[in-house]
NUBAVO-260999 format. One record per residue: z, y negated, x of N, C-alpha, C in turn. Coordinates in steps of 0.02 Angstrom, whole numbers, plus 50000, padded with zeros to 5 digits. Each point is the difference from the previous one (the first is absolute). Example, Ala and Ser with C-alpha at 12.3 -4.5 7.8 and 13.67 -1.06 7.14 Angstrom:
<pts>
503905028450660500004994149955500004994050045/499644994749982500034994150042500374994549961/
</pts>
This chain:
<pts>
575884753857670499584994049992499535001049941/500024994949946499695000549958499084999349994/499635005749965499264998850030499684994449992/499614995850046499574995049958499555003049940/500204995049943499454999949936499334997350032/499725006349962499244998850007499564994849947/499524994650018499944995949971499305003449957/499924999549910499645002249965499284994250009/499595004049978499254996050026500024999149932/499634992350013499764996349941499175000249985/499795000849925499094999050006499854991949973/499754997650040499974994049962499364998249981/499764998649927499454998449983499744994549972/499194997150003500094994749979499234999749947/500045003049951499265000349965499714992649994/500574995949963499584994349988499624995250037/500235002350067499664995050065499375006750035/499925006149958499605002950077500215002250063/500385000350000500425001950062499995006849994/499955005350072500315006949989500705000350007/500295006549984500795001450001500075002650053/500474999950032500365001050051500845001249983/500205004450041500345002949990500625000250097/500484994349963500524997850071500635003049984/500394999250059500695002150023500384992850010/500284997449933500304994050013500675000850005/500384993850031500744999449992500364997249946/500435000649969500354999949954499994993149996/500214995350038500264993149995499444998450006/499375001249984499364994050012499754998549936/500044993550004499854996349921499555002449995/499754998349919499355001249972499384993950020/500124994250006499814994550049499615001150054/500455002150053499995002150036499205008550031/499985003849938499625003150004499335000849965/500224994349971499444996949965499484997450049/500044995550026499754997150067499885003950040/500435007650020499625003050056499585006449978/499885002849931499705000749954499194996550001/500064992749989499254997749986499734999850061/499235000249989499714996750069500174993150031/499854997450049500214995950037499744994149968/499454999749975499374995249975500135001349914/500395002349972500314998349933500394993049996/499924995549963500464993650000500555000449989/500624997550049500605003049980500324996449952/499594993749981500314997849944500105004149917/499235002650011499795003249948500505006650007/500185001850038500325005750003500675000449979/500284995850019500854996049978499874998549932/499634995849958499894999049941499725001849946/499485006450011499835004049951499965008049991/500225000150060500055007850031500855000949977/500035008149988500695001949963499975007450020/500565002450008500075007650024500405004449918/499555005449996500235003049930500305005750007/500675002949998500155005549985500225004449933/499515005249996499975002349923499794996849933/499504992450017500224997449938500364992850002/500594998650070500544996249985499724996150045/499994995550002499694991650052500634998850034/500175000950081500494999550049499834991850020/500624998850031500034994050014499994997650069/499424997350036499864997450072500714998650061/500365001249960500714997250047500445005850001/499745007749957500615005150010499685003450033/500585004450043499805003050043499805006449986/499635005850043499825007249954500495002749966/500635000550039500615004849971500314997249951/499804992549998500454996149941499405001849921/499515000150017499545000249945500025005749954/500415005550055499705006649976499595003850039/499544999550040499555002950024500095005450024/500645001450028500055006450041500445004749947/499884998549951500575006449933499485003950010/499715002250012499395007050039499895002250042/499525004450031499925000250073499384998849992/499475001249935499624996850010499734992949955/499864995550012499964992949957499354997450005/499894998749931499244995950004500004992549976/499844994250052500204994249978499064996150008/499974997749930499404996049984500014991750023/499364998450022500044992250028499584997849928/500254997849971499594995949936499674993150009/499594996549941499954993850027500684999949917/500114990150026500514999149954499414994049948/500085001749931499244995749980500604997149938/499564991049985500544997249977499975001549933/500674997949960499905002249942500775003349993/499925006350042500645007349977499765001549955/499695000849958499995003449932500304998249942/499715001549950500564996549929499914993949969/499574995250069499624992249957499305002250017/499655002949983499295002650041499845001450057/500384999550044499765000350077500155004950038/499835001850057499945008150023500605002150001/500005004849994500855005650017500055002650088/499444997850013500115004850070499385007350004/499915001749949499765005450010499355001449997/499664994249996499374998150003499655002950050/499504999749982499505002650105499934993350045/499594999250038499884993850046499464998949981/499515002049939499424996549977500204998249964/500424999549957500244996749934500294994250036/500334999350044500174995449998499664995350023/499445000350065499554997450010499594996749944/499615005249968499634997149937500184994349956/500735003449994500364993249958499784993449994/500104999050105499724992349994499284998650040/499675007749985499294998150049499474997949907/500525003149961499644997749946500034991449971/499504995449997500294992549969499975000049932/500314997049971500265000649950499594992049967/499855001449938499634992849966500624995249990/499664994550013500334993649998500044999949922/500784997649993500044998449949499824991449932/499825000949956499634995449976500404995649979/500114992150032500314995249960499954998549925/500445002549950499695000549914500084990649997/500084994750036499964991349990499384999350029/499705003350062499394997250018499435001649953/500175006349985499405002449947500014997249933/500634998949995499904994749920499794991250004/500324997950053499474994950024499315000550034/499775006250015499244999450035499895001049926/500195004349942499514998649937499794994349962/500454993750015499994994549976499784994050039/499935002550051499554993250033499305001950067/499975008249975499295001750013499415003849974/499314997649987499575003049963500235009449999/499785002449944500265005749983499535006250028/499314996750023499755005049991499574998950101/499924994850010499924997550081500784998550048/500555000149972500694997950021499884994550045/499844994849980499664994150036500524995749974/500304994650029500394994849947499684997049936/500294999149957499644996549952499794992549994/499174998150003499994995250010499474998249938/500134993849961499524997649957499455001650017/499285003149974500115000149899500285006849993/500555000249978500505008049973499825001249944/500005007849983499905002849933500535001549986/500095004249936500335006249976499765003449956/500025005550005499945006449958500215000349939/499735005749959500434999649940500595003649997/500275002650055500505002750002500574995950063/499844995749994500474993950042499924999850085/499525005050025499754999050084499674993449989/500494997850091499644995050013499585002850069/499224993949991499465001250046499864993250030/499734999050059499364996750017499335003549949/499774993449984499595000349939499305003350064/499634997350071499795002150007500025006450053/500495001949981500235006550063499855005849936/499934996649915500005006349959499395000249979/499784992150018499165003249968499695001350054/499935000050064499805005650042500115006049996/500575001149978500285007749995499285002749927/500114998449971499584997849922499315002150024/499864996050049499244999650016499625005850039/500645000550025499905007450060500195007649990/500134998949905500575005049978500495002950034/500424998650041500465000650041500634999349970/500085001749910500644995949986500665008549997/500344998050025500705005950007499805003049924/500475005550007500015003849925500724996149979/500274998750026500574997249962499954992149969/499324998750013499814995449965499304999149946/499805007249995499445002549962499874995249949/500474998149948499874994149942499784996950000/499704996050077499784994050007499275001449988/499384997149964499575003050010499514994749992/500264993950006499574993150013500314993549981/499754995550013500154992449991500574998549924/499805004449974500594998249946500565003349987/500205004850058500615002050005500084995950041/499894994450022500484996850071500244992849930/500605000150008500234989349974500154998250049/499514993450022500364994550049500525000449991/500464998850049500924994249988499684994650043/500484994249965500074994750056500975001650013/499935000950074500654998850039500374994350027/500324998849991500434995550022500274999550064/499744995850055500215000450062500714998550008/500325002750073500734999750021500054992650008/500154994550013500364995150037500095002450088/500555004749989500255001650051499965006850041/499065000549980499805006450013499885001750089/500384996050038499924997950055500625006050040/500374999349957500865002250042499995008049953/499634999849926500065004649972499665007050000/500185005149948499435008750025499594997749960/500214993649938499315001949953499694990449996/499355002349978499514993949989500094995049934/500265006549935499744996149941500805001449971/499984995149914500584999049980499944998149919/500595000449987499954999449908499984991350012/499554997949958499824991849994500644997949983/500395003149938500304997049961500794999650037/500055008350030500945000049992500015001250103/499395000650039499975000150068500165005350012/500035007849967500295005650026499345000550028/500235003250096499425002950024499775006449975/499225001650010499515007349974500165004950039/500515000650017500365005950059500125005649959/500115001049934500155008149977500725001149974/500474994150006500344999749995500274998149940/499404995249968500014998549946499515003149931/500134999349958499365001749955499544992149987/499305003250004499394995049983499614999849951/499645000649960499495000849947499534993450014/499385004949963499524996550011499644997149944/499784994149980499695000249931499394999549977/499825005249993499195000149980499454994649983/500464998449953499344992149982499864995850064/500344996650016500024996250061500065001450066/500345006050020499995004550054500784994750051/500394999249970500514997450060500715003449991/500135000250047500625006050013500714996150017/500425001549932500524997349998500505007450019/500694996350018500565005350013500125001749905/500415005349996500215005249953500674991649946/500214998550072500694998449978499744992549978/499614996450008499624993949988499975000449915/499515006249980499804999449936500685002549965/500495003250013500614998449967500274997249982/500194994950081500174992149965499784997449962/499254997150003499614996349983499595003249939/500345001249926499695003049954499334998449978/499734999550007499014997949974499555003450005/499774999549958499315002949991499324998650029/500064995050049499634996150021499895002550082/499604999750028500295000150068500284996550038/500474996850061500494994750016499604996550061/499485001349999499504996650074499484996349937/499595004449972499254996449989500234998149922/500645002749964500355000249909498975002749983/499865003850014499505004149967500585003849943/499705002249923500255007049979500025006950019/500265002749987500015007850021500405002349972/499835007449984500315006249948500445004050060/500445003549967500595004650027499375007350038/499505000049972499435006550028499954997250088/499834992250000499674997050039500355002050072/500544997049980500665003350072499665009250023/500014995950061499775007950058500505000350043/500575005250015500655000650069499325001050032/500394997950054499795001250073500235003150025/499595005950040500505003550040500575003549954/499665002749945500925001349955500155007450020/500635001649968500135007450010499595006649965/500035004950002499875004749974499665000749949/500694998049939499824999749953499914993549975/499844995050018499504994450009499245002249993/499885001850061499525002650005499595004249954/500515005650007499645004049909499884995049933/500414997449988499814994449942499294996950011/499844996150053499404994650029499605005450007/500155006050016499285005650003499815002749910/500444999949951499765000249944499924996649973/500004991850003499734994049978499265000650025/499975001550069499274999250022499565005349962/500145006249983499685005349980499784997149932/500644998449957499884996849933499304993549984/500324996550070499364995349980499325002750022/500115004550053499145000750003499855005349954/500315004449963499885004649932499614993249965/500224994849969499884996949922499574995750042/499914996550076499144998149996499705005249994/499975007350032499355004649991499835000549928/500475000449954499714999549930499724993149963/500294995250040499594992749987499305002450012/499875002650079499485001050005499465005549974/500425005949972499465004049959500084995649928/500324998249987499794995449889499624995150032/499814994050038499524998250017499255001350015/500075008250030499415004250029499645001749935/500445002149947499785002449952499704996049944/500374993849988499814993949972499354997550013/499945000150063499364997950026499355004450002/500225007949985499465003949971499794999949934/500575000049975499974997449910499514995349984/500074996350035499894992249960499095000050022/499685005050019499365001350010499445002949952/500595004949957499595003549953500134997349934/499595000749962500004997349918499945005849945/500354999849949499875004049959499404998649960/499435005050013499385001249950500124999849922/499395001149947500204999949950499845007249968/499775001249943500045007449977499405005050017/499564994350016499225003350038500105002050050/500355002550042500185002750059499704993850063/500534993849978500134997150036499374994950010/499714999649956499344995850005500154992349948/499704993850034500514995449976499294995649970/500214995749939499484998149952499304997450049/500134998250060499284996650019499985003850037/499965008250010499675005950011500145001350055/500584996450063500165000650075500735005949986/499835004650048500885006049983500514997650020/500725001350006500714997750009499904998250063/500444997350013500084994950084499424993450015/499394999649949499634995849999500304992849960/499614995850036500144993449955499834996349945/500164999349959499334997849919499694994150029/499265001049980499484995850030500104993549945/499814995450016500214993349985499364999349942/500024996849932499304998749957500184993849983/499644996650009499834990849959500175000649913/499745005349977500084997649944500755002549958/500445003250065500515001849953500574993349992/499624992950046500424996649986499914992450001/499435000849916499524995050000500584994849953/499694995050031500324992449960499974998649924/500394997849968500064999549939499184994149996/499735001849945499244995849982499515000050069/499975007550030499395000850035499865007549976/499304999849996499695005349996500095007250051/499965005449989500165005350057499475000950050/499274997449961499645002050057499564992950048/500344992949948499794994150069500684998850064/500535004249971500575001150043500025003950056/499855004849973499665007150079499544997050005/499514996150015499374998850022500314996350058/500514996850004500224995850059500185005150040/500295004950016500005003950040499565006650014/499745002849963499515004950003499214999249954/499325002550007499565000449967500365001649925/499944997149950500105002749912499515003049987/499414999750034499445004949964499515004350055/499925003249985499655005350046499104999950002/499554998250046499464997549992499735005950039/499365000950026499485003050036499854994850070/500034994549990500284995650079500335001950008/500014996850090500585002150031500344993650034/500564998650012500184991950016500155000950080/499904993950020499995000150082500734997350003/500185002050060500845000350021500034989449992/499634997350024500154991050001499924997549937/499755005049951500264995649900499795005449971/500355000149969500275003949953499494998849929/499864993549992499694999149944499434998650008/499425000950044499424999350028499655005449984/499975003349969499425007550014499615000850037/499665004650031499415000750050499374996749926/499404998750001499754998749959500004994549969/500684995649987500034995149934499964992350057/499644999950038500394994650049499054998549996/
</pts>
């Protein structure tokens, strides 16, 4: 009679769940399924157990439906079979291999992850809300010299309270802001945006290009002044120069351009304003003459020449019945009282 085979003990371990090892005397024909379940605690979910739980030998991921002797398990006498979790992915598109710990995988999703940013909402919140309060934009609107649009008074509060962002440092009073006048929607009822090109109806959604025109402050679409070649503006036919056009909202290098226009012009007023400063010191002092500056009716430079009657006596009058109308001609030992002049103390 042939001896009964003795059945080899299995260790079965399970790091990634916490579990201790234990170490059984199983039968050959008992699935991996099967010992899976009598393996976990009772109060483990057996769903979770069927679906992410996996038995590892050496390395190799066995399959819930073979049995020990079919897997391999018993090519030893002694066998060490791992309970893994199964984490999605497999490996190879980013996602776990298996060999992870049970905090990694946890963490994974105990960590939240930032919402990602609609790049249409943010290009329409730049175009139909103040830039610097994110308030909708509502008449009286500014803009910048670099094409932000504002609530005119959401920026002069900012202004008033010095509260203005650094990314808007340039602004540094009332004459960096130009009115626009905007153009309301029609059909701002059903629509995301309020305002619109007068001329060609493209809505201020971002979608389109806008410019703004300085002289007059009204904001036509890009594709308007294409059509419509003039020099004029197409709402108020005011003039305006190719400088005058401000993008709105432009790109990059938009932007860089409108930031060295602005630099340029406030360079050549500050020098308006020093040749003025200086002009106006100039024009105070007088050049003296060779006497060190002492001028014929004996007052020094910066003085005024005193006025004389007789330097500008009438043809057939005498010099001294001429100055007599305005000053004494002769010098007496009386003295004249302030109410006549020609009375002497004495002669009356």
């Amino acid at each position: 009679m042939e001896p009964q085979r003795k059945k080899p003990e299995i260790s079965v371990r399970a790091p990634d769940l916490g579990l201790p090892s234990r170490c059984l005397t199983l039968s050959p024909n008992l699935t991996l399924r099967r010992l899976k379940l009598a393996f976990l605690p009772r109060s483990f979910p057996q769903t979770l157990a069927l679906e992410s739980l996996f038995f590892d030998l050496g390395g190799r991921p066995l399959p819930d439906s073979s049995t020990l002797d079919a897997a391999g398990v018993f090519s030893s006498l002694s066998t060490v079979l791992d309970l893994r979790l199964r984490l999605r992915g497999g490996g190879g598109d980013g996602g776990a291999t298996g060999a992870e710990s049970r905090d990694c995988y946890l963490n994974m999703y105990a960590i939240k992850k930032p919402d990602k940013v609609d790049p249409n909402e943010t290009r329409l919140s730049k175009w139909t809300t103040c830039a610097i309060s994110a308030e909708p934009l509502a008449p009286p609107v500014v803009v910048d010299r670099l094409g932000n649009l504002f609530n005119k008074e959401a920026l002069v509060e900012a202004l008033i309270h010095k509260k203005i962002p650094k990314e808007f440092s340039h602004i540094r009073g009332l004459k960096d802001m130009i009115p626009v006048h905007l153009t309301p929607n029609p059909s701002a009822v059903g629509s995301e945006t309020k305002f619109e090109c007068p001329i060609t109806g493209l809505e201020l959604n971002g979608k389109y290009g806008f410019l703004v025109l300085r002289g007059c402050g009204h904001v036509l679409s890009t594709k308007a002044l294409k059509e419509v070649k003039s020099s004029a503006c197409l709402v108020c036919h005011k003039e305006f120069s190719e400088s005058d056009k401000l993008v709105i909202n432009g790109s990059a290098d938009e932007v860089a351009v409108l930031r060295e226009r602005m630099e340029e012009e406030r360079g050549k007023l500050k020098e308006r304003k020093e040749k003025k400063a200086n002009a106006s010191l100039s024009g105070k002092k007088h050049a003296g003459d060779e006497n060190g500056g002492i001028l014929e009716n004996g007052r020094k430079d910066g003085g005024a020449k005193r006025f004389k009657a007789v330097d500008m006596v009438p043809a057939n009058a005498t010099k001294e019945v001429y100055a007599s109308i305005f000053t004494s001609s002769k010098k007496s030992d009386f003295k004249e009282t302030f109410s006549c002049r020609s009375l002497p103390l004495g002669r009356n």
